[in-house]
C-alpha positions as CSV (number, residue, x, y, z in Angstrom):
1,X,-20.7,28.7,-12.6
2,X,-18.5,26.6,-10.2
3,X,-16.9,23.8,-11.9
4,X,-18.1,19.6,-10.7
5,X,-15.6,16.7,-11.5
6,X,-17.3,14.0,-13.4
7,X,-15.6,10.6,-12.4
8,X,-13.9,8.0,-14.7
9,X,-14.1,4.6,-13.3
10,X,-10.6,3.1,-13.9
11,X,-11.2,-0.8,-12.5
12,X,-8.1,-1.6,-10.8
13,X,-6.3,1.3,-12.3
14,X,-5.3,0.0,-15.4
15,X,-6.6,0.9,-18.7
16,X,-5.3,1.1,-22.0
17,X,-4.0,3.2,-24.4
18,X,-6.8,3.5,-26.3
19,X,-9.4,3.8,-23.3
20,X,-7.1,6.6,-22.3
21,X,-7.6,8.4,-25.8
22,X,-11.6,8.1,-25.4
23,X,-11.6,9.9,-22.0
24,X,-9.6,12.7,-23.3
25,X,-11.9,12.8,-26.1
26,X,-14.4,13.3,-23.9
27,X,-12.7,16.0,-21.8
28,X,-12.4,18.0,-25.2
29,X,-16.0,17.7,-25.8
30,X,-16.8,19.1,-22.0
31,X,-13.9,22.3,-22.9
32,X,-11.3,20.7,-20.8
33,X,-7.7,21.6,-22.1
34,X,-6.3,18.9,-18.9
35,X,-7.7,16.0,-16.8
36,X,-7.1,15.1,-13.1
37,X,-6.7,11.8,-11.6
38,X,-8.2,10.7,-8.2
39,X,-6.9,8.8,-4.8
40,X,-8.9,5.5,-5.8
41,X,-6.9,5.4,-9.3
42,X,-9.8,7.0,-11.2
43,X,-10.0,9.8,-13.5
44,X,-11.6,13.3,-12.8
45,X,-12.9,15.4,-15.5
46,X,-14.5,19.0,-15.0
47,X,-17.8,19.8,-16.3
48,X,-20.5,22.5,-15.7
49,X,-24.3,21.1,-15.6
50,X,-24.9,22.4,-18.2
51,X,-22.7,20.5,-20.5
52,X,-23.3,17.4,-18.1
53,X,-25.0,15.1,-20.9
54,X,-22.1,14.9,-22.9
55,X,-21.1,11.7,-20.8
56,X,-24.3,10.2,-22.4
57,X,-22.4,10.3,-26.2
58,X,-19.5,7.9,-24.9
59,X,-21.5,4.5,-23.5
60,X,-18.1,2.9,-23.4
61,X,-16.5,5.1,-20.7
62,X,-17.6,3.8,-16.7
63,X,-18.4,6.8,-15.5
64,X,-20.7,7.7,-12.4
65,X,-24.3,8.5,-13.3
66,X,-25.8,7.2,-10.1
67,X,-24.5,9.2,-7.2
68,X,-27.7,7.9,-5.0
69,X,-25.6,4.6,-4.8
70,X,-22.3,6.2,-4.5
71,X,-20.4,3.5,-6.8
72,X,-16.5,3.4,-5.7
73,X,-13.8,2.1,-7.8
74,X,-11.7,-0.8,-7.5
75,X,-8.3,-0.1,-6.6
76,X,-5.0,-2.7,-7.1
77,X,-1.5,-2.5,-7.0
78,X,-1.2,-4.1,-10.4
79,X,1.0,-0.4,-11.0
80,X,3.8,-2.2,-8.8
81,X,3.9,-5.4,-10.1
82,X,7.5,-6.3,-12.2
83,X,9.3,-3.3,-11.2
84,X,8.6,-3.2,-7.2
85,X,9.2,-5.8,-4.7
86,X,6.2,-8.4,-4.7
87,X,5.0,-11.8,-3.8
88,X,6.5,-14.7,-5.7
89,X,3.4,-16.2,-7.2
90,X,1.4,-12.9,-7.9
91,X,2.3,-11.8,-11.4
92,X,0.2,-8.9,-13.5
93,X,-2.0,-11.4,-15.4
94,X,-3.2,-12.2,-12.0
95,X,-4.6,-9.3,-11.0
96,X,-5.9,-8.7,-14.7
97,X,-7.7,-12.0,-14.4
98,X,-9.5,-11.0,-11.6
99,X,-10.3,-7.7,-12.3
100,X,-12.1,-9.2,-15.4
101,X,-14.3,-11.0,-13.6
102,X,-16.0,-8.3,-11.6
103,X,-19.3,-8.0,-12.8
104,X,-20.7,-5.4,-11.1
105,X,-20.4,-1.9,-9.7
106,X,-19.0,-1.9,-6.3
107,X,-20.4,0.5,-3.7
108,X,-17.9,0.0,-0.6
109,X,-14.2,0.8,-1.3
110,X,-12.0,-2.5,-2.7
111,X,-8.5,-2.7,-2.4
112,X,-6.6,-6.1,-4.5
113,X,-2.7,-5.4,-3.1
114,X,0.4,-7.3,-2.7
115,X,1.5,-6.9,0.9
116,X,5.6,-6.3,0.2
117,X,4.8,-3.6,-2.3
118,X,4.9,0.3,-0.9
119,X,2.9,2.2,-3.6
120,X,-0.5,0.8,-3.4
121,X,-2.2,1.3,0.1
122,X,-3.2,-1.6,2.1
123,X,-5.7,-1.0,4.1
124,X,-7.6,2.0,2.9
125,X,-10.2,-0.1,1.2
126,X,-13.6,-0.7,3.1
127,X,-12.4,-4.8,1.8
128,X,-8.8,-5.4,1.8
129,X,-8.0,-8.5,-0.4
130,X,-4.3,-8.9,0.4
131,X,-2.1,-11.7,-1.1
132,X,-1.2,-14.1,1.2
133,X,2.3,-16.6,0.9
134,X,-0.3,-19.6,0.1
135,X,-0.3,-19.4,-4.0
136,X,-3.7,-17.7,-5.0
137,X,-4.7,-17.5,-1.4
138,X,-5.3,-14.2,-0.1
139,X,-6.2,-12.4,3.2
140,X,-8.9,-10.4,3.9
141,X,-9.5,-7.5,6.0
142,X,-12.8,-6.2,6.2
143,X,-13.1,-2.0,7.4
144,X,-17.0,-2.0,7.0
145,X,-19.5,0.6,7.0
146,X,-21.3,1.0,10.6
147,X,-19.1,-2.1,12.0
148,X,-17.1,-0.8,15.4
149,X,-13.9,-1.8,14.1
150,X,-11.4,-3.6,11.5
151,X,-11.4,-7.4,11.5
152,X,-10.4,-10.2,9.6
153,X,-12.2,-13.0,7.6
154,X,-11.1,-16.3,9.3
155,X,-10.3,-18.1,6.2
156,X,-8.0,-17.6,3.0
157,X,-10.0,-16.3,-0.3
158,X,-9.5,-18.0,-3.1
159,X,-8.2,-16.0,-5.6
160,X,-11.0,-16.6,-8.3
161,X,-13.5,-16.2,-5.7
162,X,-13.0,-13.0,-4.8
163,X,-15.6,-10.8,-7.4
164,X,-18.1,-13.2,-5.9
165,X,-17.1,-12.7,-2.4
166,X,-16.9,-8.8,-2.9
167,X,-20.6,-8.8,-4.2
168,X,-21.7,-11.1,-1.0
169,X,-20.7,-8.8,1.2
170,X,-21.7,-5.9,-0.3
171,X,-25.8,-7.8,0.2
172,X,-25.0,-8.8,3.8
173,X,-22.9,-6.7,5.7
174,X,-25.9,-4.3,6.4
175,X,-27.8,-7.7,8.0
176,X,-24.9,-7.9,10.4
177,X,-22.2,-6.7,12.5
178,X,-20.8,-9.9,13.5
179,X,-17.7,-11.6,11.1
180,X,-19.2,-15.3,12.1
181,X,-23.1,-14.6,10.7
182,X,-21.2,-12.2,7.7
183,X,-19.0,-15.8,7.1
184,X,-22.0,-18.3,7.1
185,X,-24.6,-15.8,4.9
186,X,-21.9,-15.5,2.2
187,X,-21.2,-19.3,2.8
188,X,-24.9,-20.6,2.3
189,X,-24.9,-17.6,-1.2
190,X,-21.8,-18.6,-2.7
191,X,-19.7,-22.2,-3.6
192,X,-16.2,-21.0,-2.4
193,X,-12.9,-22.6,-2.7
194,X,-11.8,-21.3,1.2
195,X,-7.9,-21.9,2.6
196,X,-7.7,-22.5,6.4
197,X,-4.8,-19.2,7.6
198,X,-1.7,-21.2,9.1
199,X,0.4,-18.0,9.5
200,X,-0.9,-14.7,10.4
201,X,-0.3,-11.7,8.3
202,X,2.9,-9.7,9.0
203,X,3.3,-6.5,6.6
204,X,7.0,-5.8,6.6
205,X,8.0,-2.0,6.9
206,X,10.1,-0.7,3.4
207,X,11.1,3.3,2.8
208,X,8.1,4.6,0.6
209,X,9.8,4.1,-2.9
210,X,10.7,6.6,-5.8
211,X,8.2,6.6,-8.5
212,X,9.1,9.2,-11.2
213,X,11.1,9.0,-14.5
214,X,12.4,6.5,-16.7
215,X,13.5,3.4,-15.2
216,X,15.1,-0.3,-15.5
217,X,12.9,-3.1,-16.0
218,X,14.4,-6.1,-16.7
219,X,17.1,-6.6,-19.0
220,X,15.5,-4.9,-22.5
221,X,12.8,-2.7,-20.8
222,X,11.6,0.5,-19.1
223,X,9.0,2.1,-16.9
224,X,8.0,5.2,-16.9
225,X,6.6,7.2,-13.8
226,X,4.8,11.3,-14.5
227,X,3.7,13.3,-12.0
228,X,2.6,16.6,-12.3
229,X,2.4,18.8,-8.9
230,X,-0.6,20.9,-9.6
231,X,-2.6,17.2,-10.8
232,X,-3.5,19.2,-14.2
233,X,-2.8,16.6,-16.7
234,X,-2.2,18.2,-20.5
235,X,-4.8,15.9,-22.8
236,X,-2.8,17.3,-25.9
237,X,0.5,16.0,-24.4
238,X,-1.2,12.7,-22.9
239,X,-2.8,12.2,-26.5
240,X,0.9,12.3,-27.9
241,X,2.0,10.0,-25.3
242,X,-1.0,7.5,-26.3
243,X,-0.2,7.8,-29.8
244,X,3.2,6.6,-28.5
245,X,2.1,3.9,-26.5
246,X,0.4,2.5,-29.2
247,X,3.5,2.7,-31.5
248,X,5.5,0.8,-29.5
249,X,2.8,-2.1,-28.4
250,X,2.5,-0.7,-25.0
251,X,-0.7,-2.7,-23.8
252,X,-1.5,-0.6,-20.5
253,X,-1.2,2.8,-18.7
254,X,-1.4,2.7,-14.9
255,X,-2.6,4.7,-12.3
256,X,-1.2,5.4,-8.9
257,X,-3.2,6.5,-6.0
258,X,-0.2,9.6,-5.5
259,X,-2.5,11.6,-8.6
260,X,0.4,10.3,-11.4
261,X,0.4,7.1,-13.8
262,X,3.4,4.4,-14.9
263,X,3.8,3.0,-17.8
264,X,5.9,-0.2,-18.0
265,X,7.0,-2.8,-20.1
266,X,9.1,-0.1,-23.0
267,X,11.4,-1.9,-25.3
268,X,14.5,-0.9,-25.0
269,X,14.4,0.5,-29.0
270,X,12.0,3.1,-28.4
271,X,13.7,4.7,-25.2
272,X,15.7,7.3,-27.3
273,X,12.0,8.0,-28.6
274,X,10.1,8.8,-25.7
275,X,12.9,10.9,-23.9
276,X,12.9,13.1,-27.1
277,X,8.9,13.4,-27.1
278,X,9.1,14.1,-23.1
279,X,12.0,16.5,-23.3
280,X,9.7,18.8,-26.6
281,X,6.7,19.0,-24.6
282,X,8.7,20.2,-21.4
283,X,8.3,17.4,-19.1
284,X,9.9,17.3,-15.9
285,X,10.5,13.6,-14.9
286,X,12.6,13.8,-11.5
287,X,10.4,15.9,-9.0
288,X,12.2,16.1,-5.5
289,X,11.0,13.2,-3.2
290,X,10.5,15.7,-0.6
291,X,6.9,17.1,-2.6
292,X,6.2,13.8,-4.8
293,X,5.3,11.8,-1.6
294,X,2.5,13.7,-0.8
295,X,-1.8,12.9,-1.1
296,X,-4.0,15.9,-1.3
297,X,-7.8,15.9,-1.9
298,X,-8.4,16.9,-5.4
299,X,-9.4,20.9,-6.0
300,X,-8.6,21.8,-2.8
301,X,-6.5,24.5,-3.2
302,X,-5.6,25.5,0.8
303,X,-3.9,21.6,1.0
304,X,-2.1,22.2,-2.1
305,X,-1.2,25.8,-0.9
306,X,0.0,24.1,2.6
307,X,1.9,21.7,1.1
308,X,4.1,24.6,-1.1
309,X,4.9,26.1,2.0
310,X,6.3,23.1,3.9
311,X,8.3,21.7,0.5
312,X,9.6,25.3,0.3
313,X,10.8,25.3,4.2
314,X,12.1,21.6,3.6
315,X,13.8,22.4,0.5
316,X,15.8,25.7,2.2
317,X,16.6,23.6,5.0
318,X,18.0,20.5,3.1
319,X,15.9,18.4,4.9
320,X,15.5,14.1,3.5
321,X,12.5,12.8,3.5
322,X,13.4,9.5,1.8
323,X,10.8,6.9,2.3
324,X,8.7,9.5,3.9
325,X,4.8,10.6,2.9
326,X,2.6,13.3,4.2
327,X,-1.0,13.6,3.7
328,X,-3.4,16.7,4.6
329,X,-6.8,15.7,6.3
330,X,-9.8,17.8,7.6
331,X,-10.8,16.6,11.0
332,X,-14.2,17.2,10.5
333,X,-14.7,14.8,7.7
334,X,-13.3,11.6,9.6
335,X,-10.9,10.5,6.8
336,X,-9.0,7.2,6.9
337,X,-5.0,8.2,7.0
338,X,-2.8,5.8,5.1
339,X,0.8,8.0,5.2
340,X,3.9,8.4,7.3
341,X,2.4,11.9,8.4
342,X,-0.6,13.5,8.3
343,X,-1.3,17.1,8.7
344,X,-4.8,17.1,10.4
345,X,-6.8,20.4,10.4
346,X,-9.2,21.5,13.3
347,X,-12.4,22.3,12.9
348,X,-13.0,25.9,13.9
349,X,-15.4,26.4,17.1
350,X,-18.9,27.1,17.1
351,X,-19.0,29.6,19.1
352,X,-15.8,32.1,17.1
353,X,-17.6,31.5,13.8
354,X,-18.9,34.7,13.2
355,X,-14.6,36.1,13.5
356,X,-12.2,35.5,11.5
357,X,-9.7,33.4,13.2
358,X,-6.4,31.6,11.9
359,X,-6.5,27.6,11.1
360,X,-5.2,25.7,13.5
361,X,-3.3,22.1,12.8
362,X,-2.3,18.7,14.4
363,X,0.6,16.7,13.5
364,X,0.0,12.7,13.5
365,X,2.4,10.2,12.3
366,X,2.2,6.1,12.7
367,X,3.6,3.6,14.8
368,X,7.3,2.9,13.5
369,X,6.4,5.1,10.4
370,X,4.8,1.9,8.9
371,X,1.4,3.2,7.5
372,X,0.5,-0.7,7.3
373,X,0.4,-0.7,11.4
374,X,-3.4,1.7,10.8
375,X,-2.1,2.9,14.6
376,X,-1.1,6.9,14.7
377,X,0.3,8.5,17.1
378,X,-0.2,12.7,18.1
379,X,3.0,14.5,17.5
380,X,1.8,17.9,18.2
381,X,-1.6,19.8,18.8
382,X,-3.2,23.0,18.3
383,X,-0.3,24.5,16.2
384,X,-0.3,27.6,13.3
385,X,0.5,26.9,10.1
386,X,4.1,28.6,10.6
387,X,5.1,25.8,13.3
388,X,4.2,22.7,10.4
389,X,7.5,22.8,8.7
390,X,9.7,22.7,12.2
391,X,7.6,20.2,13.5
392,X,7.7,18.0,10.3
393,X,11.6,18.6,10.1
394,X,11.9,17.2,13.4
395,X,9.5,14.3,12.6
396,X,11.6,13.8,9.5
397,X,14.8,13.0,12.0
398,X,13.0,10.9,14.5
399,X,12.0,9.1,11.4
400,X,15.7,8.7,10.1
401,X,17.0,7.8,14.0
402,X,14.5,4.9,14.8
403,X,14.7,3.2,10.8
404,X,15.9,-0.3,10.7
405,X,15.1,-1.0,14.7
406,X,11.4,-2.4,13.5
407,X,12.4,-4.5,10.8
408,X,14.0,-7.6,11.9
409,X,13.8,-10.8,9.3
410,X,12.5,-13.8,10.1
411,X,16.1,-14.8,10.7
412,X,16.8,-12.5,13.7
413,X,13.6,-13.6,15.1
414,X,14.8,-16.6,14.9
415,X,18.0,-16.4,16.6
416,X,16.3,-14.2,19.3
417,X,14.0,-16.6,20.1
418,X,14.1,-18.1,23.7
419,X,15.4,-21.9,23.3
420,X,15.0,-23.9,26.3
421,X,16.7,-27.5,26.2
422,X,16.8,-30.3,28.8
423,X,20.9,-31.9,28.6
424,X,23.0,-33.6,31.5
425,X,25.4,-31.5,33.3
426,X,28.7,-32.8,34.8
427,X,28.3,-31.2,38.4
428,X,32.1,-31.1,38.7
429,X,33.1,-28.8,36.0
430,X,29.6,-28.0,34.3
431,X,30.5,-29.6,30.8
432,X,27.4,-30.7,29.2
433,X,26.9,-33.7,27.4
434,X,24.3,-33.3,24.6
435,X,22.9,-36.6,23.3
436,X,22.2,-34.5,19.5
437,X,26.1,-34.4,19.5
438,X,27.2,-37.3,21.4
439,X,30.9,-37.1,22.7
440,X,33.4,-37.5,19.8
441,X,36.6,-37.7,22.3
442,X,35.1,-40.5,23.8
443,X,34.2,-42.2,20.4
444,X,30.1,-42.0,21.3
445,X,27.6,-41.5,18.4
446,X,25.4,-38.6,17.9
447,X,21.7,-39.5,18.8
448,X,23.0,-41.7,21.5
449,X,21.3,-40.8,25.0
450,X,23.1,-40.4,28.6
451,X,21.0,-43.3,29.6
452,X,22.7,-45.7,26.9
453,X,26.4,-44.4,27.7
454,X,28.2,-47.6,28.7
455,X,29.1,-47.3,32.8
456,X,32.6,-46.3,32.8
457,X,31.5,-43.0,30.8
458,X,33.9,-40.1,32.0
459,X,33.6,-36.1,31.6
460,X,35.7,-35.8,29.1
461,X,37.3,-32.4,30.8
462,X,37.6,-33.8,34.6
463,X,37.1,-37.4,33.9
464,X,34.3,-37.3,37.0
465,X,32.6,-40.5,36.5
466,X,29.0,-40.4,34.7
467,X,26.8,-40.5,38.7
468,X,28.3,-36.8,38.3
469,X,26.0,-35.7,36.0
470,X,22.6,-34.2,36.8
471,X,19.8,-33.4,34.6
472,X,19.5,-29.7,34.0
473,X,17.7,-27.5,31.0
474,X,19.9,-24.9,29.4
């Protein structure tokens, strides 16, 4: 009998030590030795039908019962918070807070992120509540079901507001298709604490970051980052790790949406501790980058196949693919991309269905390698599985040649904006006099205008008198 995956809702992807210890209880029950985690930072356990009721002994453990609603889970990027780059006012008892006050069971796809963080996706969600530089203010970005295209909400969410606001749309964006009837329904339901948007978004483009082993945090802790390749997770070694976790006041395990978890916020004491339990049980902590930057569907084993392949041709080539990550899609299923690169597979003909005839591939990457810009671009068409590796070697380079010629602070902007500015000119020898600086030689004071310059004003390069001078913008 073919094995189902029976999934763990995970609300924002945090849960704690002692959640984690009830779903692997429940994993023994159904026969599991290991336990798989999912692209929305939930939790996949097999299970046969025939064992299926066993979800009904653990009440406590949100798991989906009603597939006629398809319920999704609530993704965050509290995982990045205090040991990745992130807004100054969002802290992890923020998004904690807010998670807390979601009431009910979402059915489109929510994503709570901080927009300078790299781990989390952006704007994979269905609703995008991204953090905006207005404390507690947030943007939204709203990828809805039967809706033509993205668009934004014209106002800033509160950030207490946003359960509430998630639950409005889910009741009105079937009534609609238009953002300005979405804005006044949920208006006319809801009291909401709105921020008018004085700057539009910009996402900034950082190198995907490392997310493996044991790591810094702060001056008298660690974090921790496990990944295992095949996304079979060993419950006996997870309840050790629990065990641990509790031992050394650990409050929370967190999952990424790359199929691995962190755990942050290790004293410093019980480091020497948990490298000795990692190194017994055999646990590899520094996979290369160049196959931990990769999303796969779960149980699909021709994507996880694909990807040995091409990490085997990177890896004999030497090939970086530092701040880099691939993804493996199936055409036919219409997925939303959210890596550097995607490896797209074509659907196979009608009419040559009855032969058996080899996959065939496209190669996609986004605009300046910034997921965050949702635009992709076709690298290659129509190719076999032996061309992938080449192609994404080659990707890999263009990657590496065009980094750092997208990024430009708000600094540069600055100083490459276009500054026009009306002065006087001395006709003679084109010295400019500048009112803001005044002439210093002649013992004028800044501020003072060419108008109130006493008469017998003189350049102060070819002493032409001040009729010379003509009004000119520089």
């Amino acid at each position: 009998m073919k094995r189902k995956l029976q999934r763990i809702f995970i609300k924002g992807g945090v849960l704690s030590p002692g959640e984690m210890k009830q779903i692997i209880k429940m994993a023994e029950e159904l026969g599991n030795s290991t336990i798989k985690f999912g692209s929305r930072q939930d939790i996949l356990i097999p299970y046969k039908d025939s064992n299926k009721s066993f979800t009904d002994l653990f009440p406590s453990i949100n798991t989906e019962k009603d597939l006629v609603h398809n319920r999704q889970n609530i993704v965050s990027s509290y995982v990045s918070s205090d040991i990745f780059p992130a807004t100054s006012w969002l802290k992890g008892s923020t998004y904690l807070y807010i998670l807390e006050q979601f009431r009910f069971n979402p059915t489109l796809k929510i994503n709570i992120v901080d927009p300078k963080q790299q781990l989390v996706p952006i704007y994979n969600g269905q609703v995008n509540f991204i953090a905006s530089e207005n404390e507690d203010y947030w943007h939204l970005n709203l990828k809805l079901p039967n809706w033509e295209s993205q668009i934004d909400f014209p106002v800033l969410v509160y950030s207490w507001d946003i359960p509430k606001i998630a639950e409005a749309i889910e009741e009105f964006f079937e009534e609609t298709t238009d953002i300005s009837l979405l804005f006044d329904l949920i208006n006319e339901k809801i009291e909401t604490n709105h921020r008018t948007i004085e700057k539009k978004l910009e996402i900034p483009f950082h190198p995907f970051p490392y997310y493996e082993g044991m790591n810094k945090m702060g001056d008298n802790e660690y974090w921790l980052g496990l990944y295992w390749r095949n996304n079979e997770y060993d419950i006996e070694f997870l309840n050790i790790l629990c065990d641990f976790c509790l031992e050394s006041r650990v409050g929370k395990i967190c999952i990424t949406p790359w199929k691995s978890f962190i755990i942050k916020g290790i004293n410093r004491k019980y480091k020497l501790k948990l490298e000795k339990l990692l190194g017994k049980n055999g646990i590899n902590v520094r996979h290369s980058s160049l196959e931990l930057n990769w999303h796969l569907p779960v149980e699909n084993k021709e994507a996880l196949e694909l990807k040995k392949f091409i990490v085997r041709n990177f890896d004999q080539n030497d090939i970086s693919t530092y701040g880099l990550n691939f993804s493996f899609a199936n055409i036919a299923k219409n997925e939303t991309y959210f890596t550097s690169a995607v490896i797209e597979k074509n659907k196979i003909p009608t009419i040559i269905k009855d032969y058996k005839v080899r996959p065939t591939f496209n190669v996609l990457y986004c605009k300046n390698f910034n997921p965050n810009t949702k635009e992709y671009i076709t690298y290659a068409q129509d190719v076999d599985k032996m061309e992938l590796p080449g192609l994404l070697m080659e990707l890999s380079k263009l990657y590496f040649e065009k980094l750092g010629e997208n990024d430009e602070t708000d600094t540069d902007k600055e100083e490459n904006l276009k500054l026009e500015k009306e002065v006087h000119q001395c006709s003679e020898c084109l010295t400019v006099y500048d009112a803001d600086y005044g002439d210093k030689l002649a013992k004028i004071e800044a501020g003072t205008t060419f108008n109130n310059l006493p008469d017998d004003y003189k350049c102060a390069v070819c002493e032409s008198s001040k009729e010379t001078y003509k009004l000119v913008t520089l």
